[in-house]
C-alpha positions as CSV (number, residue, x, y, z in Angstrom):
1,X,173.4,56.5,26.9
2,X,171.7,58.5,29.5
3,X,171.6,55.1,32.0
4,X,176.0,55.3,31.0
5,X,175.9,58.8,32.5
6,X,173.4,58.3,35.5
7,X,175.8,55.2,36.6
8,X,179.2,57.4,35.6
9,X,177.6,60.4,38.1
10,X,176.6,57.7,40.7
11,X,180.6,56.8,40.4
12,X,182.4,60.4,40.6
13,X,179.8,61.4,43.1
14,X,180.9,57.7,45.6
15,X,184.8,58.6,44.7
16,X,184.4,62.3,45.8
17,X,182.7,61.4,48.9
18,X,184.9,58.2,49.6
19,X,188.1,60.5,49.4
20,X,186.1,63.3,51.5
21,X,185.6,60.5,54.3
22,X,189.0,59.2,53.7
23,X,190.3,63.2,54.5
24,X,188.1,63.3,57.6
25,X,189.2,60.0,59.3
26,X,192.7,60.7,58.6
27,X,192.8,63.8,60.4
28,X,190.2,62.5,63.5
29,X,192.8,59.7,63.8
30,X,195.8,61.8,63.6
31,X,194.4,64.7,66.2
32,X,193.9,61.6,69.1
33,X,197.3,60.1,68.2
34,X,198.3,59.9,71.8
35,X,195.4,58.9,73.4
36,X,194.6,55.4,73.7
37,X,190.9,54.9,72.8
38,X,189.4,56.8,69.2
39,X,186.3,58.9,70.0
40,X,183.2,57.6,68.8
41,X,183.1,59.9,65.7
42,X,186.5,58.5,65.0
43,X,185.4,54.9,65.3
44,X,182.4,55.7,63.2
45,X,184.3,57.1,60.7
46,X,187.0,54.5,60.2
47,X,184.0,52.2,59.8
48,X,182.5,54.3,57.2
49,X,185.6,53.7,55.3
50,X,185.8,49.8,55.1
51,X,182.0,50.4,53.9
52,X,183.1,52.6,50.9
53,X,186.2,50.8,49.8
54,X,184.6,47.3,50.0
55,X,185.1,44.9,48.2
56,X,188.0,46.1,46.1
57,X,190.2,47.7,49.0
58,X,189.0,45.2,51.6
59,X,189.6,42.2,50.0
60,X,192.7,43.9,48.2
61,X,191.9,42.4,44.8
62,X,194.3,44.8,43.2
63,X,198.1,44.5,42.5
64,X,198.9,47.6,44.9
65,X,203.0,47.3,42.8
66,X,200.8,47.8,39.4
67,X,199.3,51.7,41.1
68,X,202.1,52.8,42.5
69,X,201.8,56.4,44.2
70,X,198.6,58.5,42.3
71,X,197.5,55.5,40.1
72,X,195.7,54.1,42.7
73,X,192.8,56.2,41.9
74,X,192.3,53.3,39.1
75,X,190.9,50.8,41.3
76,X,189.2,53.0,43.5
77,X,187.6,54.5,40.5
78,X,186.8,50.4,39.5
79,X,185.7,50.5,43.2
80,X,183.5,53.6,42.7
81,X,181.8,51.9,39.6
82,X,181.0,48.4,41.1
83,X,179.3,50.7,43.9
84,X,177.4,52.8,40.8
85,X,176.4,50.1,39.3
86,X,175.2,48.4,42.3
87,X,172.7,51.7,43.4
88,X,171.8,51.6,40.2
89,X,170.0,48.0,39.5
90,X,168.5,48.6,42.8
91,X,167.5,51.1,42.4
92,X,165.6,49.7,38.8
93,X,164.3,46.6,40.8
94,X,162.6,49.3,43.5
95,X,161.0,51.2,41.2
96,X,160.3,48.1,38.8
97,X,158.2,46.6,41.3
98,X,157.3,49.5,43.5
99,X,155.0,50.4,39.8
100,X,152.3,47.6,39.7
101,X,150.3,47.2,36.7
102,X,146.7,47.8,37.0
């Protein structure tokens, strides 16, 4: 039970801080509208996006007429678990054979 809630905190934590990037970019991209060229932070940040919504949102597995308007915090929360999940057997197999038996 206690792995269920490590891996569910991984998940809220990767959905909160995908949205917060998601926020940021937005308003980077919207402030330099007119000029032709993105600063660097703006580049970086769009960039930091495709790295959090992948694979889900990249690949658009999802249906987007099945989450219309707010229910497309479904597959980003699907998203957010595949991540969890992810950082989570990792980080098993590091400290697996980080220990070595003596």
């Amino acid at each position: 039970m206690k792995k269920f809630f490590i891996i569910l905190a991984i998940a809220v934590f990767h959905l909160v801080f995908t949205k917060f990037i998601s926020i940021i970019a937005l308003s980077v991209v919207t402030a330099h509208v007119h000029e032709s060229q993105l600063p660097f932070i703006g580049r970086s940040l769009m960039v930091m996006s495709k790295v959090l919504y992948f694979p889900i949102f990249t690949f658009a597995l999802y249906p987007r007429q099945f989450f219309p308007g707010n229910f497309i915090i479904i597959p980003l929360f699907i998203n957010s678990l595949l991540w969890a999940l992810l950082i989570y057997v990792l980080f098993v197999l590091v400290k697996r054979i980080s220990v070595q038996p003596e």
